[in-house]
Backbone bond lengths (Angstrom), bond angles and torsions (degrees), N, CA, C in turn:
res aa  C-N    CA-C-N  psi(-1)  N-CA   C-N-CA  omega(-1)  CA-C   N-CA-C  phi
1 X - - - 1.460 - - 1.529 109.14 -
2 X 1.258 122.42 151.96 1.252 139.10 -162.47 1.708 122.34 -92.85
3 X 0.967 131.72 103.81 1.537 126.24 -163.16 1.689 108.96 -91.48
4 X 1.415 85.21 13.85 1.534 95.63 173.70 1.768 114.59 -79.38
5 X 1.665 142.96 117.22 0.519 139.48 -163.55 1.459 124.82 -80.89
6 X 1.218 141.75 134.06 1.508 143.78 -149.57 1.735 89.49 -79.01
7 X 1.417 117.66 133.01 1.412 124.92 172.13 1.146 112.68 -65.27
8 X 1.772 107.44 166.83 1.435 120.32 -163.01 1.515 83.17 -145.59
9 X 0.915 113.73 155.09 2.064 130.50 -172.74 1.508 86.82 -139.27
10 X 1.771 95.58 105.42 1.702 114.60 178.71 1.954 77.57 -94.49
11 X 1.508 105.54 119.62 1.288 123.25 145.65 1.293 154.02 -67.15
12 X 1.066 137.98 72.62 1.582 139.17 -134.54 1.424 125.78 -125.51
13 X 1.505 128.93 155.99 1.250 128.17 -157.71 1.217 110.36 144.59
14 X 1.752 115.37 155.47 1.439 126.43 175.75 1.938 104.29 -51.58
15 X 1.055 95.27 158.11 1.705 94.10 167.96 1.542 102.99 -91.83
16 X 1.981 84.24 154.86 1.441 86.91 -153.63 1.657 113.46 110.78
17 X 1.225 122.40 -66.03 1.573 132.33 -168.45 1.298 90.61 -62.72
18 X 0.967 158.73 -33.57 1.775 135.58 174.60 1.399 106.91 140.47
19 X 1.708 125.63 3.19 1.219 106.64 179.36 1.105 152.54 -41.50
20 X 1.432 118.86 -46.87 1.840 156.09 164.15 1.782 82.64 -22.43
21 X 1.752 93.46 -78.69 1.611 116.33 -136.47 1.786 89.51 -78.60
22 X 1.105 118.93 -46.22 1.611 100.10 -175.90 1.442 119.52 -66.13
23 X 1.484 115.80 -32.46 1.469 147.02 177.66 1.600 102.13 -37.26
24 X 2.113 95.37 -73.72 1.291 87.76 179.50 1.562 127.45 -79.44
25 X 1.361 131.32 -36.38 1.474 129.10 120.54 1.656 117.28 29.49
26 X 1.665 113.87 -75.86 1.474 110.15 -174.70 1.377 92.19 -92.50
27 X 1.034 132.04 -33.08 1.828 111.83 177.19 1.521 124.88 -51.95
28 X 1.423 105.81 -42.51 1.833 101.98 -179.84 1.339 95.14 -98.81
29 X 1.304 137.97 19.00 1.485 127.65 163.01 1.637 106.64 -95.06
30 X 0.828 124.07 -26.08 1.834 164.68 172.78 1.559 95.86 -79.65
31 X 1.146 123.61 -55.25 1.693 106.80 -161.66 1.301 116.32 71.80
32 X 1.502 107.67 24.76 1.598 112.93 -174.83 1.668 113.01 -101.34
33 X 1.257 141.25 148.16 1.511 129.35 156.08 1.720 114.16 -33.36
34 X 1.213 91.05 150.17 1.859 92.71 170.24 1.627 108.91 -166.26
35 X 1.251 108.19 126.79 1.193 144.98 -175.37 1.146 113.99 -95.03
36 X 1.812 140.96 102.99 1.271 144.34 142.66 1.753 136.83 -54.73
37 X 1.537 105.98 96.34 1.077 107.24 -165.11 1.462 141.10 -34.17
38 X 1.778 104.96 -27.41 1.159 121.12 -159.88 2.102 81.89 -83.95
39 X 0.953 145.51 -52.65 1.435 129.23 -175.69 1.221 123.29 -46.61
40 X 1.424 115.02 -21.40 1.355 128.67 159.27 1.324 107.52 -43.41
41 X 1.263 148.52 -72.62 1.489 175.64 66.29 1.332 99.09 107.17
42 X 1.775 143.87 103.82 1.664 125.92 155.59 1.452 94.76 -50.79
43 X 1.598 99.37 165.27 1.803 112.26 -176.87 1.775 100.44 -86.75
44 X 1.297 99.43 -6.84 1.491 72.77 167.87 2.027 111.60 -81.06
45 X 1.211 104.70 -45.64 1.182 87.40 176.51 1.645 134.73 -38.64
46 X 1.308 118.08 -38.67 1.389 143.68 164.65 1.314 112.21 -50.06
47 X 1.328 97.94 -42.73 1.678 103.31 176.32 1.968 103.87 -60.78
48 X 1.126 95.91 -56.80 1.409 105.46 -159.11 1.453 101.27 -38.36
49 X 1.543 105.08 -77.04 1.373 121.17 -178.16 1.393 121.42 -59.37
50 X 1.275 115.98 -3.20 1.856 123.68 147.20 1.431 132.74 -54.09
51 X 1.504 81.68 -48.79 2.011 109.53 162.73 1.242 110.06 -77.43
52 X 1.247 145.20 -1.73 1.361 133.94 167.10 1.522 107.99 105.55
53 X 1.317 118.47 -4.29 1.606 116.79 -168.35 1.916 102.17 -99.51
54 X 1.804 99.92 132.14 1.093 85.44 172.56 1.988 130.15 -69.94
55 X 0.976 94.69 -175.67 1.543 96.97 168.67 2.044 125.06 -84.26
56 X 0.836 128.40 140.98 1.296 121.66 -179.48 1.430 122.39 -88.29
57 X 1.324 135.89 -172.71 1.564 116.71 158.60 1.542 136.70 -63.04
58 X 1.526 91.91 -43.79 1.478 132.77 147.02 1.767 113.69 -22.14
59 X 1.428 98.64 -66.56 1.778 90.82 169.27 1.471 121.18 -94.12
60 X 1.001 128.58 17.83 1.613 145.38 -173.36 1.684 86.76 -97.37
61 X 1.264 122.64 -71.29 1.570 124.21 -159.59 1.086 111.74 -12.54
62 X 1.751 119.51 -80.06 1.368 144.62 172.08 1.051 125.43 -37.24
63 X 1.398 102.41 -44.09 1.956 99.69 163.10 1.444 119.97 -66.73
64 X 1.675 107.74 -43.35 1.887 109.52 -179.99 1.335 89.09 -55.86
65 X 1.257 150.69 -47.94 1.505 144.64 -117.64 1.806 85.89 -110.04
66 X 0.671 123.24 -13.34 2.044 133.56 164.45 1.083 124.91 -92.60
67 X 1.045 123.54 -45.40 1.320 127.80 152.90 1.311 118.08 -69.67
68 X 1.332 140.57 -20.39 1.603 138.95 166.53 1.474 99.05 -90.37
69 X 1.070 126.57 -1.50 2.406 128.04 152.41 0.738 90.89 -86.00
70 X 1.058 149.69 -13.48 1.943 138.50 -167.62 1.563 88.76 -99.72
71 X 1.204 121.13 -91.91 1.445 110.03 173.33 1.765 138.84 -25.39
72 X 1.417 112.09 -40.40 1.298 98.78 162.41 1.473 126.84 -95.63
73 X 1.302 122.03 6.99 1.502 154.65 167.49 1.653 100.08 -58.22
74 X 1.403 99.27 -64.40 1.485 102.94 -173.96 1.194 99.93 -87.59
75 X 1.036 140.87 -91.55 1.952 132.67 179.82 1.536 88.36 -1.28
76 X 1.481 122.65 -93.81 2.021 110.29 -178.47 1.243 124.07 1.62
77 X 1.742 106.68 -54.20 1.290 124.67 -179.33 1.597 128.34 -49.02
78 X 1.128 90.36 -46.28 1.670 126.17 179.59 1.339 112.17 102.30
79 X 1.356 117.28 7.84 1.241 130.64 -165.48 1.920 102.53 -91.12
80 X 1.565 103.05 168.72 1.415 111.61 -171.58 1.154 92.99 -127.32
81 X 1.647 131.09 145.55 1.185 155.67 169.15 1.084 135.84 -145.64
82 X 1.543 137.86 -166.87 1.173 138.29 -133.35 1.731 106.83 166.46
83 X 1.670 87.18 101.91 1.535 105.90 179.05 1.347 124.87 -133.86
84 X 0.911 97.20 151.51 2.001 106.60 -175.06 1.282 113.24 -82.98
85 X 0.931 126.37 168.45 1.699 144.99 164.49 1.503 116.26 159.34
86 X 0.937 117.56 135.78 1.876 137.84 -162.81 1.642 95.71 -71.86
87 X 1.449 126.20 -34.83 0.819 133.35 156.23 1.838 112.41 44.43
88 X 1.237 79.61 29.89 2.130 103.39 -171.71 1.716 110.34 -37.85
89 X 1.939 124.38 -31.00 1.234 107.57 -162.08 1.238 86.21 -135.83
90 X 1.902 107.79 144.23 1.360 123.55 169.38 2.032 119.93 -17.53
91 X 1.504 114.47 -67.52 1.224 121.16 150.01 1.282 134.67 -12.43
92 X 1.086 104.35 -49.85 1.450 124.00 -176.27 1.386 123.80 -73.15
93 X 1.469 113.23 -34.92 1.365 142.14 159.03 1.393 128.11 -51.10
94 X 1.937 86.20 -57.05 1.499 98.20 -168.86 1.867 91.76 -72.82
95 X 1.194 128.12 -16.07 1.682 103.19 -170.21 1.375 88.88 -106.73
96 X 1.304 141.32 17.73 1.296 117.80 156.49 2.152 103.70 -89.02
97 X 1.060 111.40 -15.33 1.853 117.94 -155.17 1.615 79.30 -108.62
98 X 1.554 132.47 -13.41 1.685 110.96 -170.71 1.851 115.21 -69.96
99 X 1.295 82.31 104.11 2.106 91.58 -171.07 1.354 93.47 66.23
100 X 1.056 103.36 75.31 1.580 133.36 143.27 1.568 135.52 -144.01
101 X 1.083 120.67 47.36 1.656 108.99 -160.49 1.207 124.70 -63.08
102 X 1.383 125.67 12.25 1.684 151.24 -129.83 1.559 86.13 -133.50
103 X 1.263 128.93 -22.17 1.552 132.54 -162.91 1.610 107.51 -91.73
104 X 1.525 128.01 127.16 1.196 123.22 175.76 1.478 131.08 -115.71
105 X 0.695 137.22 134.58 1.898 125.01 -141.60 1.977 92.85 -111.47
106 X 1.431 101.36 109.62 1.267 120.26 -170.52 1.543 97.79 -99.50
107 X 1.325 143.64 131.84 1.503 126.47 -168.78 1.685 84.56 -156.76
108 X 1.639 99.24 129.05 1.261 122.27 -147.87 1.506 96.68 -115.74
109 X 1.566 139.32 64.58 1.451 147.53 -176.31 1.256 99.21 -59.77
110 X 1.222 84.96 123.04 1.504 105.53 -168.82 1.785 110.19 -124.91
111 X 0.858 126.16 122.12 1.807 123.90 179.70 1.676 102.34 -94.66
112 X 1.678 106.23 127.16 1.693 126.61 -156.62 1.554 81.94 -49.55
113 X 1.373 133.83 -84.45 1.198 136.10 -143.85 1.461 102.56 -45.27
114 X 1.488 111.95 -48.93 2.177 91.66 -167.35 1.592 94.11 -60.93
115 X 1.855 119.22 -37.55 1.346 91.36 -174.54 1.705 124.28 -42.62
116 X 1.742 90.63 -62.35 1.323 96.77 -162.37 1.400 120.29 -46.09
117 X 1.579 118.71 -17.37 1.407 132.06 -179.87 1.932 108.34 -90.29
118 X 1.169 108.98 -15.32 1.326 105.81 173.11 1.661 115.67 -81.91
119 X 2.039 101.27 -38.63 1.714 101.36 178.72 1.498 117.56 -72.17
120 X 1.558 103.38 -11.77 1.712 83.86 -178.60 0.856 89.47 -111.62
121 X 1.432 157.51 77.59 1.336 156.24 105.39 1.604 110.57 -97.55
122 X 1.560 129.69 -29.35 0.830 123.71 147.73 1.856 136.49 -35.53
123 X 1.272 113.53 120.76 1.415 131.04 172.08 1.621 114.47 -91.35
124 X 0.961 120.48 154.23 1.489 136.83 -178.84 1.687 124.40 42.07
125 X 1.259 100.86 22.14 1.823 91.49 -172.82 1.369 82.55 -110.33
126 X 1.664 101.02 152.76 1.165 111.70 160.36 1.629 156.43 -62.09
127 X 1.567 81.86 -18.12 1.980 102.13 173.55 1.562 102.80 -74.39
128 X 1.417 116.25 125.56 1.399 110.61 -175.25 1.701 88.63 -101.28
129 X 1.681 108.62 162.37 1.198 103.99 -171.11 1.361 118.21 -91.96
130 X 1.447 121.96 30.72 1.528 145.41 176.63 1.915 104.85 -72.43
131 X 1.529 94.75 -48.12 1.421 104.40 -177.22 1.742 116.97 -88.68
132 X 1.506 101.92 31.66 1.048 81.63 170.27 1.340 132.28 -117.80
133 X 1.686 119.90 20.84 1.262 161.36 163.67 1.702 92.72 -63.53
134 X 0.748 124.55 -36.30 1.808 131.47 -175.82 0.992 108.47 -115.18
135 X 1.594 141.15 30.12 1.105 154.24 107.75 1.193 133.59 -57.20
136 X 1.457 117.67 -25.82 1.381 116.91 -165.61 1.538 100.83 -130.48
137 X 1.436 112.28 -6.54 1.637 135.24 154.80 1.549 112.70 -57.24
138 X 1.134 133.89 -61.80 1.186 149.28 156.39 1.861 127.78 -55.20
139 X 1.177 111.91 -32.13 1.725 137.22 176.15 1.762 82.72 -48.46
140 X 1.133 117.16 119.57 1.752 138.90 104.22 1.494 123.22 -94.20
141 X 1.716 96.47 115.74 1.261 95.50 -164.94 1.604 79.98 -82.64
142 X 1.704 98.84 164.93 1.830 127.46 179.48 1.306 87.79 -35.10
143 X 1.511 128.94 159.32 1.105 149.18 113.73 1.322 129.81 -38.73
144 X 1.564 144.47 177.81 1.379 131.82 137.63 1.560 111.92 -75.78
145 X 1.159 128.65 -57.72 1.748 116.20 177.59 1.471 113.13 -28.93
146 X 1.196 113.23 -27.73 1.839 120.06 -178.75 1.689 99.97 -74.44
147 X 1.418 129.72 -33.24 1.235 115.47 179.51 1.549 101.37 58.03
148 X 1.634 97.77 65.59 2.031 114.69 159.73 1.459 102.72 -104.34
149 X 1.850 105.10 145.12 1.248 124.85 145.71 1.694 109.87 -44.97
150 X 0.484 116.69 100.93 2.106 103.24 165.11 1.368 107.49 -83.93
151 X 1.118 123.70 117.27 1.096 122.33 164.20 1.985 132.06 -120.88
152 X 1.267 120.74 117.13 1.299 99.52 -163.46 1.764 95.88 -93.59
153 X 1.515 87.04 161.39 1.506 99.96 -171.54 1.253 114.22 -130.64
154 X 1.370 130.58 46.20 1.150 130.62 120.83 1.677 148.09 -1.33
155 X 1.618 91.69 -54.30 0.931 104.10 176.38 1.802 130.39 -76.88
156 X 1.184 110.50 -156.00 2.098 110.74 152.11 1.339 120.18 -76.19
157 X 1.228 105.13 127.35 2.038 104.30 171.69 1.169 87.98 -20.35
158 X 1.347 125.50 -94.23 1.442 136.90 -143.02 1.123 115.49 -48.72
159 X 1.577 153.26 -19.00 1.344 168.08 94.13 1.603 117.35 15.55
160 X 0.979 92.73 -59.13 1.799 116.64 -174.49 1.709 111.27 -80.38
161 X 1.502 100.90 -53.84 1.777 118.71 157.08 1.331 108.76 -42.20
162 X 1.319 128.01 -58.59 1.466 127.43 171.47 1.332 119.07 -76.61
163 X 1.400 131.53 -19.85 1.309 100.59 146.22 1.355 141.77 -100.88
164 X 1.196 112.65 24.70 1.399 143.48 164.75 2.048 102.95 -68.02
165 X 1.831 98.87 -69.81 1.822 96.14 178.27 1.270 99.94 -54.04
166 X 1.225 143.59 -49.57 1.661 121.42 -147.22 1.724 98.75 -84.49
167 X 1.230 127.33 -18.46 1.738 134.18 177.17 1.445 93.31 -68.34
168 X 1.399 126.35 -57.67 1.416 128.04 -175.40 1.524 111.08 -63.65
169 X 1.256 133.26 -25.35 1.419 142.09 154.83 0.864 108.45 -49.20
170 X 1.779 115.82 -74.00 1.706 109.75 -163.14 1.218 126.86 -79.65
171 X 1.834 106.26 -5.47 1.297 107.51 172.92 1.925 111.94 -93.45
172 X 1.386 111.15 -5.17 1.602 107.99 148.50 1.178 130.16 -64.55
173 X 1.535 110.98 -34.12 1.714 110.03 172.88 1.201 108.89 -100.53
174 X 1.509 147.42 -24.22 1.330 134.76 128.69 1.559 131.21 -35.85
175 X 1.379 109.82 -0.92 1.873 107.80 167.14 1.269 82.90 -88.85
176 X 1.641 146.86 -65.05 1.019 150.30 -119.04 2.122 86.20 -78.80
177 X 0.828 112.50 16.90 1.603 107.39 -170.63 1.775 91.34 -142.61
178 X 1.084 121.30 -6.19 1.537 131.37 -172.13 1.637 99.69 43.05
179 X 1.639 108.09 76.15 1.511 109.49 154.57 1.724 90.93 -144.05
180 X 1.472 82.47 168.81 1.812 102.67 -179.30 1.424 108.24 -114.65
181 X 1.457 89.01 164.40 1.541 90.54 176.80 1.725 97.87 -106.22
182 X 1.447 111.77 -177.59 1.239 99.64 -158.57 1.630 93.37 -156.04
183 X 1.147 123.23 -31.24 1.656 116.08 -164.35 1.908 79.40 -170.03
184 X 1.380 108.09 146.48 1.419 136.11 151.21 1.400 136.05 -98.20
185 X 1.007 120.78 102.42 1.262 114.73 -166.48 1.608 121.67 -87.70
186 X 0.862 119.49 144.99 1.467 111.46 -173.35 1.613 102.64 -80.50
């Protein structure tokens, strides 16, 4: 048996860019666990960014550090999943992927305007779309040494969700040849 741990596709992007819905999307298309970042969240943080104030690094920690129990929680499991987090700065990344090699960096390119046109049509979430100027203030998008999906999202969740399963396909029978995938092209 294999002590190799079953992968997890960390989903990432400004809020707004489609994480939630593509996130969960490739998980039950996948049949994989999936984890929504924002439950991660103490309520004070929620609070904050209810009131309009962004979050600091300071209140980020505790959430990466919950969401990285979620990840080795399930890997334990033997199970494979699929979790969100905005995961906006290099840092942020590297302590969700630190001793993780099982972790896959899904990065959800997103252009400000559909966001900004996606958050204010949004109802009931707490990110108002005031803060989202300090979303893209803070954004380092992936590098290549990080080895991210890029994916632009333009399109329908469900579009992007599907080409998310068939990347996770061909990059199962593309390990079997030891290459990566690296960018999706539409």
């Amino acid at each position: 048996m294999s002590s190799e741990k079953p992968p997890i596709l960390l989903v990432t992007g400004v809020s707004g860019s489609g994480k939630t819905t593509i996130g969960s999307l490739l998980a039950g298309r996948l049949g994989w666990d999936y984890a929504e970042a924002d439950s991660f969240h103490p309520a004070a943080n929620i609070e904050k960014m209810a009131a309009g104030h962004p979050l600091t690094d300071e209140d980020r920690w505790p959430w990466l550090d919950a969401i990285g129990a979620w990840i080795d929680a399930t890997g334990e499991k033997g199970r494979p999943g699929v979790v969100t987090s905005s995961a906006l700065k290099r840092v942020y990344r590297d302590r969700l992927r630190a001793g993780r090699p099982q972790v896959r960096l899904i990065y959800l390119d997103a252009d400000r305007d559909v966001v900004a046109r996606r958050l204010t049509a949004r109802n009931g979430h707490f990110f108002p779309p005031e803060l989202l100027d300090t979303q893209f203030a803070d954004l380092e998008p992936p590098t290549d040494d990080e080895n991210p999906v890029r994916v632009p999202v333009d399109e329908e969740p469900l579009a992007v969700a599907e080409k998310l399963v068939r990347a996770e396909h061909l990059e199962a029978v593309e390990a079997a040849h030891d290459e990566e995938i690296k960018e999706i092209r539409a």
